[in-house]
mmCIF file of the N, C-alpha and C atoms, coordinates in Angstrom:
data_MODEL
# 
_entry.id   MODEL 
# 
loop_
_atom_site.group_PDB 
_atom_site.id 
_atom_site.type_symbol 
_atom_site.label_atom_id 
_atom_site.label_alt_id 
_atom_site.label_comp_id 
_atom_site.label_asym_id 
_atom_site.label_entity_id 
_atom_site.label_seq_id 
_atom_site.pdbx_PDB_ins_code 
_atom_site.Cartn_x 
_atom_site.Cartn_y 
_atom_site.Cartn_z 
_atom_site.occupancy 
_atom_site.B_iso_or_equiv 
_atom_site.pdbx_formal_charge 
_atom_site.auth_seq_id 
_atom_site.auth_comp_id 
_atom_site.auth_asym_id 
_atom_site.auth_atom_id 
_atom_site.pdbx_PDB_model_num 
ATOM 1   N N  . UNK A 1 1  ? 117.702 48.853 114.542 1.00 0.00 ? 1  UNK A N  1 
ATOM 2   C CA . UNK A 1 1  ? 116.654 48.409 115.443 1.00 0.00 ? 1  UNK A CA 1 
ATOM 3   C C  . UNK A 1 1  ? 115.552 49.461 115.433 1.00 0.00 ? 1  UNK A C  1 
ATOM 4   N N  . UNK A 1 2  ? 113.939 48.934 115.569 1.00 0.00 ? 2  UNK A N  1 
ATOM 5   C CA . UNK A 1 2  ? 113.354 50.048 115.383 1.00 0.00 ? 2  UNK A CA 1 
ATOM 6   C C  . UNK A 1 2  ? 112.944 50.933 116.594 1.00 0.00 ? 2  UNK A C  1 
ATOM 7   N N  . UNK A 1 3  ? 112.801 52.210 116.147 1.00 0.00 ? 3  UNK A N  1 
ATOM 8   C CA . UNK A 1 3  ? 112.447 52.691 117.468 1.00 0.00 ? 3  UNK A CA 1 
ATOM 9   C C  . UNK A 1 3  ? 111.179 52.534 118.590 1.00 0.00 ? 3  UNK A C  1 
ATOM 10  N N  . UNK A 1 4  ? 110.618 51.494 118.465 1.00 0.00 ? 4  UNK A N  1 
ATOM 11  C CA . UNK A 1 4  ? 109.474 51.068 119.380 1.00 0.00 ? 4  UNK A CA 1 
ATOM 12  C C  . UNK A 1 4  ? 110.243 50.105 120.569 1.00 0.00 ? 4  UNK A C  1 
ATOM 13  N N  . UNK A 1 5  ? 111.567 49.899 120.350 1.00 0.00 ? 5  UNK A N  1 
ATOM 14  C CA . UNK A 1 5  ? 111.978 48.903 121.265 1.00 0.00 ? 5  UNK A CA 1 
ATOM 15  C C  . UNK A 1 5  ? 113.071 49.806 122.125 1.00 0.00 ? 5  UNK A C  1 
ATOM 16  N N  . UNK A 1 6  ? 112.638 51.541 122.125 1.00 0.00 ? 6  UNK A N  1 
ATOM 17  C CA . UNK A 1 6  ? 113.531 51.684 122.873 1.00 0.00 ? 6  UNK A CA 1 
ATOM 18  C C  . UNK A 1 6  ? 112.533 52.856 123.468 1.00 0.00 ? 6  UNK A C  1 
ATOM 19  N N  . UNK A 1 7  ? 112.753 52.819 125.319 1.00 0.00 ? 7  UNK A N  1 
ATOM 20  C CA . UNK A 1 7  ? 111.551 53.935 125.627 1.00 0.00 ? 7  UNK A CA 1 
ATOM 21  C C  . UNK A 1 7  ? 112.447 54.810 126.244 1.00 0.00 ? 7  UNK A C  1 
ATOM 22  N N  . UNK A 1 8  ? 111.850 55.771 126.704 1.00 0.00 ? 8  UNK A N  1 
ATOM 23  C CA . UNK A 1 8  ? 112.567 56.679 127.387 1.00 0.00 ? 8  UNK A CA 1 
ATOM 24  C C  . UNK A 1 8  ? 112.883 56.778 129.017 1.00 0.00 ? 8  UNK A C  1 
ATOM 25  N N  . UNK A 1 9  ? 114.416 57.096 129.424 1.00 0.00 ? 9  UNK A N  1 
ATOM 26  C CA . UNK A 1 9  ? 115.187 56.826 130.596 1.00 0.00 ? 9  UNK A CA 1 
ATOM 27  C C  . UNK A 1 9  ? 115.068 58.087 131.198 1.00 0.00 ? 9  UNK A C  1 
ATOM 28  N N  . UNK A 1 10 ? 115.415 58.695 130.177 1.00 0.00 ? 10 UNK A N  1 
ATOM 29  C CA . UNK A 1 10 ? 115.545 60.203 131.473 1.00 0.00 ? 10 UNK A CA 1 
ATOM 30  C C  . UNK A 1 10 ? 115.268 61.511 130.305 1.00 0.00 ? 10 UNK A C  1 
ATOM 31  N N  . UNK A 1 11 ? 115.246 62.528 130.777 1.00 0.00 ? 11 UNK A N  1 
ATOM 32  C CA . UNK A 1 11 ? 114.553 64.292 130.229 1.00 0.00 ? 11 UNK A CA 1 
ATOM 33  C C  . UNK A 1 11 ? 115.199 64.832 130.405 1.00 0.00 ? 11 UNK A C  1 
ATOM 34  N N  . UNK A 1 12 ? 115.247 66.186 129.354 1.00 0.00 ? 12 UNK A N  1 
ATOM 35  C CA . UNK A 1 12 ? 116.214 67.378 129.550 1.00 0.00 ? 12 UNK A CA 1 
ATOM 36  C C  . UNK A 1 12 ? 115.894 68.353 128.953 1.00 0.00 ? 12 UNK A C  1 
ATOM 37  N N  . UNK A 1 13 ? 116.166 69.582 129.648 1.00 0.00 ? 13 UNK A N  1 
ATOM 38  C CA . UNK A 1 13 ? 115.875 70.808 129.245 1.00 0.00 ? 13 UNK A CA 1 
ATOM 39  C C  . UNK A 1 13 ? 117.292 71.246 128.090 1.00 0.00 ? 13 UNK A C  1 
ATOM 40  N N  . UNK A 1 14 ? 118.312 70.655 128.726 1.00 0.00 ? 14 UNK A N  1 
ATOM 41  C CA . UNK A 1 14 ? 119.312 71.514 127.876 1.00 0.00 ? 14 UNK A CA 1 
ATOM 42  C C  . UNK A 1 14 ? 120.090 70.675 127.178 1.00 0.00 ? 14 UNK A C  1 
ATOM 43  N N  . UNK A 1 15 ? 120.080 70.467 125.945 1.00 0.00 ? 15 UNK A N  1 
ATOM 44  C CA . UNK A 1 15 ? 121.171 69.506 125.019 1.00 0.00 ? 15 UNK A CA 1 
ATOM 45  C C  . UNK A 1 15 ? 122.451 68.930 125.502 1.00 0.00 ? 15 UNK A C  1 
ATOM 46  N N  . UNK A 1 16 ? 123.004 70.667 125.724 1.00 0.00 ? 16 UNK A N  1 
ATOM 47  C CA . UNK A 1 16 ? 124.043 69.561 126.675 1.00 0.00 ? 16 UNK A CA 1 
ATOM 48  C C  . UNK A 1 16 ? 124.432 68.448 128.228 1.00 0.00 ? 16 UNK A C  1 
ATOM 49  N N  . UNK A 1 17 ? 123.120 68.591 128.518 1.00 0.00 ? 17 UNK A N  1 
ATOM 50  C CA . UNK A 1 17 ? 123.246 67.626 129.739 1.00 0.00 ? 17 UNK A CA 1 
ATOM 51  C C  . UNK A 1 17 ? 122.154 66.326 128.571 1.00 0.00 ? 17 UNK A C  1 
ATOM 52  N N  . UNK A 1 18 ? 121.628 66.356 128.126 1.00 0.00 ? 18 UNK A N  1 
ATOM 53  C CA . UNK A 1 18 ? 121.361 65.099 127.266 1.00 0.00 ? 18 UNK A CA 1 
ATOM 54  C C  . UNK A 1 18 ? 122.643 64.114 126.515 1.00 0.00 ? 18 UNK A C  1 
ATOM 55  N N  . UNK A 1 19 ? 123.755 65.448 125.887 1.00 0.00 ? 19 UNK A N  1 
ATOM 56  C CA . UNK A 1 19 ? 124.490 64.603 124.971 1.00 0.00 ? 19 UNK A CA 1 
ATOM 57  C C  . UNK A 1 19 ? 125.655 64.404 126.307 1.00 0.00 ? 19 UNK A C  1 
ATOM 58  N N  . UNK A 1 20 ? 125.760 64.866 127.764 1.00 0.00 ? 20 UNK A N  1 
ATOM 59  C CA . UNK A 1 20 ? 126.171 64.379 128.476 1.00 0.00 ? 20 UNK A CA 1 
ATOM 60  C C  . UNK A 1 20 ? 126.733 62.690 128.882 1.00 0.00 ? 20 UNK A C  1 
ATOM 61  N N  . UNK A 1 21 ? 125.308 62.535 129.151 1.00 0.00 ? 21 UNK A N  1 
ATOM 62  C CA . UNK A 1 21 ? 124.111 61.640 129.544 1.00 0.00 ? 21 UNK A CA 1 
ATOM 63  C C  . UNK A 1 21 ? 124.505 60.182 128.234 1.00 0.00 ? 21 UNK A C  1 
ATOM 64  N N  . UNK A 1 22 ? 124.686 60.977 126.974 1.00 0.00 ? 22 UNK A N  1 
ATOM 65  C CA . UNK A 1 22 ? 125.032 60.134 125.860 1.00 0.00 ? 22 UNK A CA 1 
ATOM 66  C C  . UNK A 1 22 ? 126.310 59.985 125.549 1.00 0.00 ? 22 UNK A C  1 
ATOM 67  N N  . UNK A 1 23 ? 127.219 60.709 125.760 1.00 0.00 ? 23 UNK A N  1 
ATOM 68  C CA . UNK A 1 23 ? 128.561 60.437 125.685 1.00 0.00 ? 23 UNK A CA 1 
ATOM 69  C C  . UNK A 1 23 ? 129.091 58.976 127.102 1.00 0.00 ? 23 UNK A C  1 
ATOM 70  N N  . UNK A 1 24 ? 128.392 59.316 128.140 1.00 0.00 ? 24 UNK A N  1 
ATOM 71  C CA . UNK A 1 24 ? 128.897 58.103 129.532 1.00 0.00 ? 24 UNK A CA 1 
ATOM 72  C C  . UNK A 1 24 ? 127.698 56.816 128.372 1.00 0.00 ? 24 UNK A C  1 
ATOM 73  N N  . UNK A 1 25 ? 126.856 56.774 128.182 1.00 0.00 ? 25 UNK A N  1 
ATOM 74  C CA . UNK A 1 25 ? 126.332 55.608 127.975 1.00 0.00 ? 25 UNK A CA 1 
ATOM 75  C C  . UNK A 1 25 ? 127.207 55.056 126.628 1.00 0.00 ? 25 UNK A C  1 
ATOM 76  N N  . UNK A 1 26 ? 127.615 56.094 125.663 1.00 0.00 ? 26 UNK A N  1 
ATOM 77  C CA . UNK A 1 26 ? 128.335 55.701 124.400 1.00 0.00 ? 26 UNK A CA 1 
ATOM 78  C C  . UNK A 1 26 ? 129.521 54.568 124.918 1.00 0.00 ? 26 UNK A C  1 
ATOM 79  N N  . UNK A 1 27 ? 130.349 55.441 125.884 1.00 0.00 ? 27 UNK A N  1 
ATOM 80  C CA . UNK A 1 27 ? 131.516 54.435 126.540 1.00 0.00 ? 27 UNK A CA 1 
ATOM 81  C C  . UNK A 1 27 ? 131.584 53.891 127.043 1.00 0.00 ? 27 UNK A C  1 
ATOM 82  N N  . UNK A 1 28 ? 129.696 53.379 127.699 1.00 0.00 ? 28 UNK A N  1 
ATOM 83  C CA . UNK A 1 28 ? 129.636 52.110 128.466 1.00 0.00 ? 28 UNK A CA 1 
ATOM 84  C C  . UNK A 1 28 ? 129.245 51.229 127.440 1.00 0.00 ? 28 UNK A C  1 
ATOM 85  N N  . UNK A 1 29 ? 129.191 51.192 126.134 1.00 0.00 ? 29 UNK A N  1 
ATOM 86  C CA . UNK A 1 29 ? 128.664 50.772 125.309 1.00 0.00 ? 29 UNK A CA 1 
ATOM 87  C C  . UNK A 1 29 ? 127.221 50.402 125.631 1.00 0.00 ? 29 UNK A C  1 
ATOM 88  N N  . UNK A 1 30 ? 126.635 51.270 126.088 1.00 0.00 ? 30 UNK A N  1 
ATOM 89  C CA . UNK A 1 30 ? 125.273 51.133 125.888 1.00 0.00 ? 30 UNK A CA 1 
ATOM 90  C C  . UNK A 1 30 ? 124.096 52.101 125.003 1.00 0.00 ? 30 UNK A C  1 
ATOM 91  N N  . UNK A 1 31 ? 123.433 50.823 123.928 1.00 0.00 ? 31 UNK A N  1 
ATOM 92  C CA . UNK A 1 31 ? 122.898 51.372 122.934 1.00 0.00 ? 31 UNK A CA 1 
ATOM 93  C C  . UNK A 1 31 ? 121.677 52.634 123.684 1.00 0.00 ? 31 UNK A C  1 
ATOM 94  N N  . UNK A 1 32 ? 121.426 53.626 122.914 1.00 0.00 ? 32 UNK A N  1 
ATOM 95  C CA . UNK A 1 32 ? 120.792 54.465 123.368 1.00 0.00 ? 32 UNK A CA 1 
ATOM 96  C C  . UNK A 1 32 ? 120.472 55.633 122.414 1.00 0.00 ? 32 UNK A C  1 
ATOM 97  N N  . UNK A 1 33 ? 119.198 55.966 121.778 1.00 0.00 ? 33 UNK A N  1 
ATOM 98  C CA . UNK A 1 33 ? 118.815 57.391 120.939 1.00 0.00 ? 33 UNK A CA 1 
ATOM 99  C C  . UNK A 1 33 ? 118.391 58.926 121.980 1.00 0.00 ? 33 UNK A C  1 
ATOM 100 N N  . UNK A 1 34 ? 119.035 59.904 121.280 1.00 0.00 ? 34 UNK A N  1 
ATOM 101 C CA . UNK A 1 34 ? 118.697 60.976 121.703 1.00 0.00 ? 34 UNK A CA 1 
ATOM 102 C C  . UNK A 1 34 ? 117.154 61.366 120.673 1.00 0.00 ? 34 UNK A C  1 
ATOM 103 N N  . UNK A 1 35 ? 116.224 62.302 121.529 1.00 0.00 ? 35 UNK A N  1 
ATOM 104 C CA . UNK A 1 35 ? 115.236 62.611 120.442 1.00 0.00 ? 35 UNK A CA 1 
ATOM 105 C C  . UNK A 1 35 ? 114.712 64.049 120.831 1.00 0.00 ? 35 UNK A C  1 
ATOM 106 N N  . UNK A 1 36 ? 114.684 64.596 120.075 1.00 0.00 ? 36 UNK A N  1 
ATOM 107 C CA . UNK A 1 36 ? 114.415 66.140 120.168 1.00 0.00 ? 36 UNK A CA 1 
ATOM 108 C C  . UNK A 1 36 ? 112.770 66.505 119.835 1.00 0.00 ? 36 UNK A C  1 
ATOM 109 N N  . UNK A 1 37 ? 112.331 66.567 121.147 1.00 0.00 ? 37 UNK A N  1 
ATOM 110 C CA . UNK A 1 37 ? 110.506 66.741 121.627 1.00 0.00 ? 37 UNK A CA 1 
ATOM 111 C C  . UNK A 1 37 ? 110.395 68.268 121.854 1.00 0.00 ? 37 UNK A C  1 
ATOM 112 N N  . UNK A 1 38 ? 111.223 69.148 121.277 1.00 0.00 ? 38 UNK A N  1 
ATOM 113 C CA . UNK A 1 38 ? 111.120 70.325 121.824 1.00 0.00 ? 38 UNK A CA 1 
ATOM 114 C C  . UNK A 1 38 ? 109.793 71.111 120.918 1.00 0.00 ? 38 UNK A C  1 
ATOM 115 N N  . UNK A 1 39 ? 109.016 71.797 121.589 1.00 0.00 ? 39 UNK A N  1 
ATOM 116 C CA . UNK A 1 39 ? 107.784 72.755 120.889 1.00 0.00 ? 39 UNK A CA 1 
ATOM 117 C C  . UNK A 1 39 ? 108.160 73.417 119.624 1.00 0.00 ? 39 UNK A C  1 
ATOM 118 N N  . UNK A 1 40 ? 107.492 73.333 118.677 1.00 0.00 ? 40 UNK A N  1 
ATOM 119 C CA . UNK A 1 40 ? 108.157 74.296 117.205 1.00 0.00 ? 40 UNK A CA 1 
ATOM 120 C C  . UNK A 1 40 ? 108.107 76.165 117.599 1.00 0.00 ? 40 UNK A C  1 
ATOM 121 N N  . UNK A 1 41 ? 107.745 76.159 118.866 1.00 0.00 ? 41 UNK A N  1 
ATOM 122 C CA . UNK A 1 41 ? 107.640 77.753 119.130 1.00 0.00 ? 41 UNK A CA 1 
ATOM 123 C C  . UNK A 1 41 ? 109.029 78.435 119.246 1.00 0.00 ? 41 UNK A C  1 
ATOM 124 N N  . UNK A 1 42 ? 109.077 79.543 118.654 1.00 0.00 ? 42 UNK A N  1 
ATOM 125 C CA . UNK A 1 42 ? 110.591 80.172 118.789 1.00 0.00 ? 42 UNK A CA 1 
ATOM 126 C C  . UNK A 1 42 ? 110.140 80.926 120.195 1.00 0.00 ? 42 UNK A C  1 
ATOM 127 N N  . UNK A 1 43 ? 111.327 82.256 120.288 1.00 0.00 ? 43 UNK A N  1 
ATOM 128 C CA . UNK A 1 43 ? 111.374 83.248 121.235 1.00 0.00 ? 43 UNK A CA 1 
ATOM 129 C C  . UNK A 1 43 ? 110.238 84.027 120.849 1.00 0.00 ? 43 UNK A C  1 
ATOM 130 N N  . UNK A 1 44 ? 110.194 84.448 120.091 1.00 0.00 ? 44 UNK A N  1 
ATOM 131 C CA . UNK A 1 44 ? 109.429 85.644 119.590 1.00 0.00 ? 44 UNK A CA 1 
ATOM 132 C C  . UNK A 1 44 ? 107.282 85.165 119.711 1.00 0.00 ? 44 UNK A C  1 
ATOM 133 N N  . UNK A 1 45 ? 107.094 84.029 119.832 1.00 0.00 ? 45 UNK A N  1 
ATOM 134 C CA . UNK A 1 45 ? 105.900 83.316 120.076 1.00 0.00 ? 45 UNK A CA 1 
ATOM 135 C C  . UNK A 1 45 ? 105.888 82.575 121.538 1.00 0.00 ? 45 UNK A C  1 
ATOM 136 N N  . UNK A 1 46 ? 106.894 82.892 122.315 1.00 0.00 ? 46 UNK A N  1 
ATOM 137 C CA . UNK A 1 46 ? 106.581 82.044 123.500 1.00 0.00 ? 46 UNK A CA 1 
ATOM 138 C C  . UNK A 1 46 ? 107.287 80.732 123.813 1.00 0.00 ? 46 UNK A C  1 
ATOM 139 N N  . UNK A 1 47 ? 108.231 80.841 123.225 1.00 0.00 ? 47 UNK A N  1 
ATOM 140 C CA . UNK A 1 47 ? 109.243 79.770 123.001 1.00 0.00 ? 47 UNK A CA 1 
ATOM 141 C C  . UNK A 1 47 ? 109.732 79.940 123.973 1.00 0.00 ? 47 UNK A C  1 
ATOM 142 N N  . UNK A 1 48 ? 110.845 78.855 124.332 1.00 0.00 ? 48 UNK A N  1 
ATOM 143 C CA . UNK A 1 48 ? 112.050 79.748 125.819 1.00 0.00 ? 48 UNK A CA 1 
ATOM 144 C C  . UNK A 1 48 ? 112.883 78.304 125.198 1.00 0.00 ? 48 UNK A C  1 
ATOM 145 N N  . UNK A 1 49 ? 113.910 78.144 126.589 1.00 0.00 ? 49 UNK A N  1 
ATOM 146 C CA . UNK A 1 49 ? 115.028 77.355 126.844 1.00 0.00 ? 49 UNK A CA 1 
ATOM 147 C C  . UNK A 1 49 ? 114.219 75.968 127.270 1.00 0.00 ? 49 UNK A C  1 
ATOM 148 N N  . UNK A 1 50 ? 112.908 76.284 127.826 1.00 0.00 ? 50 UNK A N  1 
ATOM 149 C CA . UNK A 1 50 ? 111.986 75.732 128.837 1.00 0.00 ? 50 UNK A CA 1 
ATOM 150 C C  . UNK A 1 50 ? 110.970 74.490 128.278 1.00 0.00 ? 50 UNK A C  1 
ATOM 151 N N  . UNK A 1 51 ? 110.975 75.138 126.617 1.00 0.00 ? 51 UNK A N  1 
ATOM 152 C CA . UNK A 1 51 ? 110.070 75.110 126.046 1.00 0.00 ? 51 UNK A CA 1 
ATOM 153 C C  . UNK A 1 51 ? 110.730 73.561 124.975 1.00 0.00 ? 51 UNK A C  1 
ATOM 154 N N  . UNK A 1 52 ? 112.370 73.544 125.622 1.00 0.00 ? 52 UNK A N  1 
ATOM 155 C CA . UNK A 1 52 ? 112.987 72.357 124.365 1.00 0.00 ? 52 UNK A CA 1 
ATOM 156 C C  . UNK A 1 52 ? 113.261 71.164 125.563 1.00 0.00 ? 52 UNK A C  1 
ATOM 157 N N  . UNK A 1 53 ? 112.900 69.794 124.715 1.00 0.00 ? 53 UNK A N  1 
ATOM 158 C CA . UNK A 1 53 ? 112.860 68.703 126.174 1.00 0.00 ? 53 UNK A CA 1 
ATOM 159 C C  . UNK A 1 53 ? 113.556 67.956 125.079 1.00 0.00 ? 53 UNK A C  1 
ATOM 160 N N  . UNK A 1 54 ? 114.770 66.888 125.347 1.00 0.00 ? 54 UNK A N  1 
ATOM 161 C CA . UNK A 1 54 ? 115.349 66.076 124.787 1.00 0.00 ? 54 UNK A CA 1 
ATOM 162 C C  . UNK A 1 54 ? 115.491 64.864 125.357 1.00 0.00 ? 54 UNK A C  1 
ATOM 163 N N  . UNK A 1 55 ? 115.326 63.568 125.070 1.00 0.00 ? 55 UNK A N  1 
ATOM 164 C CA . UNK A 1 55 ? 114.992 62.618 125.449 1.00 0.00 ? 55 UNK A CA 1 
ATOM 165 C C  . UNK A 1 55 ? 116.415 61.211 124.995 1.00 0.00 ? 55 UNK A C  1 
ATOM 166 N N  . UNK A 1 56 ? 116.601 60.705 126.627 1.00 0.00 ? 56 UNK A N  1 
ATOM 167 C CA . UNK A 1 56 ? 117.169 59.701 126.151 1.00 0.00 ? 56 UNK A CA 1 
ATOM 168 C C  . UNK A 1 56 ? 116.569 58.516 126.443 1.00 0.00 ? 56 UNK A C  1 
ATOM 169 N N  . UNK A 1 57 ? 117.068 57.650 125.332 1.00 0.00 ? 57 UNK A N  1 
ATOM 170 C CA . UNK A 1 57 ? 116.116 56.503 124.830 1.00 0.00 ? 57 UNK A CA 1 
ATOM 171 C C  . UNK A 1 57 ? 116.748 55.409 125.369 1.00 0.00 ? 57 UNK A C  1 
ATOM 172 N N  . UNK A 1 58 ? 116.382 54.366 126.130 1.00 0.00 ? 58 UNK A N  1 
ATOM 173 C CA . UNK A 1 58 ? 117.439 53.271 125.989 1.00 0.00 ? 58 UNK A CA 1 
ATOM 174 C C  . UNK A 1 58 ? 116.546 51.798 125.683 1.00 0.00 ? 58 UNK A C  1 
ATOM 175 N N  . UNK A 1 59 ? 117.073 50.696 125.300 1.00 0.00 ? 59 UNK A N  1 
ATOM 176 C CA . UNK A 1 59 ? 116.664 49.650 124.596 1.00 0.00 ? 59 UNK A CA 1 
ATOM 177 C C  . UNK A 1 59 ? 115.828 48.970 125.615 1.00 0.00 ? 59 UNK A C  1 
ATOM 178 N N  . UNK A 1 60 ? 114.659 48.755 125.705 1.00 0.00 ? 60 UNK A N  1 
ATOM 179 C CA . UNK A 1 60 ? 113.304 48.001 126.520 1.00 0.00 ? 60 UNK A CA 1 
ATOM 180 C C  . UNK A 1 60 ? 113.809 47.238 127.593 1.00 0.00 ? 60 UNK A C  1 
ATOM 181 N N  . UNK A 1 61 ? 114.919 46.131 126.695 1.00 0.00 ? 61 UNK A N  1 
ATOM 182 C CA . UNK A 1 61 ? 115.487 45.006 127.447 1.00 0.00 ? 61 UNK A CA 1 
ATOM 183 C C  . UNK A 1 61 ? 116.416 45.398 128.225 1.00 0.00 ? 61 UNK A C  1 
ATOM 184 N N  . UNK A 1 62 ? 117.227 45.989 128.378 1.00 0.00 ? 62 UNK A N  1 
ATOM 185 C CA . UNK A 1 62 ? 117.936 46.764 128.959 1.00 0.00 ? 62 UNK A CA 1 
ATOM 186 C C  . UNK A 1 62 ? 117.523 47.511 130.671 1.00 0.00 ? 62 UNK A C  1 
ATOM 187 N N  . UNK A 1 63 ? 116.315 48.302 130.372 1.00 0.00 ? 63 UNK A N  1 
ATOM 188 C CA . UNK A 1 63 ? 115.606 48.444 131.258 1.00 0.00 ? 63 UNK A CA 1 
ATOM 189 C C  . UNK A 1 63 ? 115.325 47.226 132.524 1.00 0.00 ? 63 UNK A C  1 
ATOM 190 N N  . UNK A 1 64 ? 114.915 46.328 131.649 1.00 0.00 ? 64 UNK A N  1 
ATOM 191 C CA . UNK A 1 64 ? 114.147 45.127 132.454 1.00 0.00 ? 64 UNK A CA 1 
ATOM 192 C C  . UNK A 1 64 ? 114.843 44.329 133.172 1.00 0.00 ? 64 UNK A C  1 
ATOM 193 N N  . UNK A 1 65 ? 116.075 44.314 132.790 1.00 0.00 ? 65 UNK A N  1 
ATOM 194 C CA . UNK A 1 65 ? 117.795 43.558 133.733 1.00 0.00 ? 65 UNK A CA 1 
ATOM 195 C C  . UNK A 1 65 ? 117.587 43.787 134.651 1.00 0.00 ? 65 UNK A C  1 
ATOM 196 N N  . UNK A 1 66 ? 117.805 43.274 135.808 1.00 0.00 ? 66 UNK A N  1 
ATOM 197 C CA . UNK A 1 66 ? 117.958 43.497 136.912 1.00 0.00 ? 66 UNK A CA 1 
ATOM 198 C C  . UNK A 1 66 ? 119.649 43.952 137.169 1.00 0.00 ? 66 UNK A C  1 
ATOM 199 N N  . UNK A 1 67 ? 119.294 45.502 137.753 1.00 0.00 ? 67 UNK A N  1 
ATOM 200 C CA . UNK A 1 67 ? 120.890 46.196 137.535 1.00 0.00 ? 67 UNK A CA 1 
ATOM 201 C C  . UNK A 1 67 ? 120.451 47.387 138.326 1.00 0.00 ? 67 UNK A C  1 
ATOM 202 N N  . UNK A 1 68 ? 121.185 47.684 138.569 1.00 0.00 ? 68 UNK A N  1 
ATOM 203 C CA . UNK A 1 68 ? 120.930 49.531 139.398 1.00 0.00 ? 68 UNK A CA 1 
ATOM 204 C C  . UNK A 1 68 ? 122.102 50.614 138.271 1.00 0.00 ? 68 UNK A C  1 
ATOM 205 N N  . UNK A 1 69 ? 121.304 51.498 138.102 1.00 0.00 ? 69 UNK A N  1 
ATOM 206 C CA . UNK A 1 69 ? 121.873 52.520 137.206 1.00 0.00 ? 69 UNK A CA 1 
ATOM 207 C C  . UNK A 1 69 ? 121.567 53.942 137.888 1.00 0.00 ? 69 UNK A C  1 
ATOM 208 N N  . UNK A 1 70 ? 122.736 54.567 138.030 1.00 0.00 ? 70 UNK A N  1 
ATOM 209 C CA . UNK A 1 70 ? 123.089 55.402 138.912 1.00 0.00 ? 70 UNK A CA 1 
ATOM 210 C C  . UNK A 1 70 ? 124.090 56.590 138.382 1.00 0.00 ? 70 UNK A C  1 
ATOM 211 N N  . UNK A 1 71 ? 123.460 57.366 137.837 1.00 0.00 ? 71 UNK A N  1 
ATOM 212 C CA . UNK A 1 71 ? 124.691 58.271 136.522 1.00 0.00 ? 71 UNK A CA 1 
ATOM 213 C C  . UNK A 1 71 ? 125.294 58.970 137.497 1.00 0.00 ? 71 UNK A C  1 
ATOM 214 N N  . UNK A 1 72 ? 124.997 59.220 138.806 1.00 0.00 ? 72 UNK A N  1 
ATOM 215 C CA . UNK A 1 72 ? 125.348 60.362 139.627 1.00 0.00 ? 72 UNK A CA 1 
ATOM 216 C C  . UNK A 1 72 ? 127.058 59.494 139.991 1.00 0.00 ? 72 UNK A C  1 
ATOM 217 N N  . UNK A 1 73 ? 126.706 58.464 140.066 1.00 0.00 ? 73 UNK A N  1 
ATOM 218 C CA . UNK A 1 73 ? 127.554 57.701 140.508 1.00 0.00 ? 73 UNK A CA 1 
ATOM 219 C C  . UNK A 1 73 ? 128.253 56.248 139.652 1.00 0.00 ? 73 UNK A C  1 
ATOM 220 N N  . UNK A 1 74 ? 128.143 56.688 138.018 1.00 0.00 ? 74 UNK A N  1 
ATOM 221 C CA . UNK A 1 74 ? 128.492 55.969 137.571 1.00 0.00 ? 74 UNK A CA 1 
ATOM 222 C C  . UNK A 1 74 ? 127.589 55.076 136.916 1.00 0.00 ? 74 UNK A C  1 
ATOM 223 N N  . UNK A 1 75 ? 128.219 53.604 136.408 1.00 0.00 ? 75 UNK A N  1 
ATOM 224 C CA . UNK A 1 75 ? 127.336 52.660 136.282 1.00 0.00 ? 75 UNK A CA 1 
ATOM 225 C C  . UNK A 1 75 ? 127.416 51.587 137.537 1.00 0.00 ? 75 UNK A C  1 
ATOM 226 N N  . UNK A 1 76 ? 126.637 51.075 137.868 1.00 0.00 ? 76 UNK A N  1 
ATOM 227 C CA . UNK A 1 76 ? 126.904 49.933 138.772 1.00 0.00 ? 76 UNK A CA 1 
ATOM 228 C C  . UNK A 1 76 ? 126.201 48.601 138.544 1.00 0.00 ? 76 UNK A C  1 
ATOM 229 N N  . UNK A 1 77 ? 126.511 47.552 137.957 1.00 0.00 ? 77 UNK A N  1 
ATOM 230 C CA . UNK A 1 77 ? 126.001 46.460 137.838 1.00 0.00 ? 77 UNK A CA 1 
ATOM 231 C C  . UNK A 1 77 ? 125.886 45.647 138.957 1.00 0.00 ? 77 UNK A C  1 
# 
């Protein structure tokens, strides 16, 4: 599927709360891309931890369901 049909759900500073985030949606079987928006700056130019944002993607239609999604608390349909 191409990636124009999937926008972005939620942001992250740190990989592992992204691939978090992607492991609960994997086993809800819900389709979803991770994408790595982080600045090409290292440490040494001004780079940081701060400076890397990772993005999860989920499918347009998906969005538009009428559903409440609630990671704190699961999924809830």
């Amino acid at each position: 599927m191409e990636n124009s049909q999937f926008i972005t759900f939620q942001k992250f500073n740190l990989k592992e709360d992204a691939v978090e985030l992607a492991n609960f949606l994997k086993e809800s079987k819900i389709e979803y891309r991770i994408e790595d928006v982080s600045s090409g700056l290292d440490g040494n130019f001004g780079g940081s931890e701060l400076t890397k944002d990772y993005l999860i993607k989920l499918q347009r239609k998906i969005l538009k369901k009428p559903m409440f999604f609630c990671y704190s608390f699961r999924l809830i349909w």
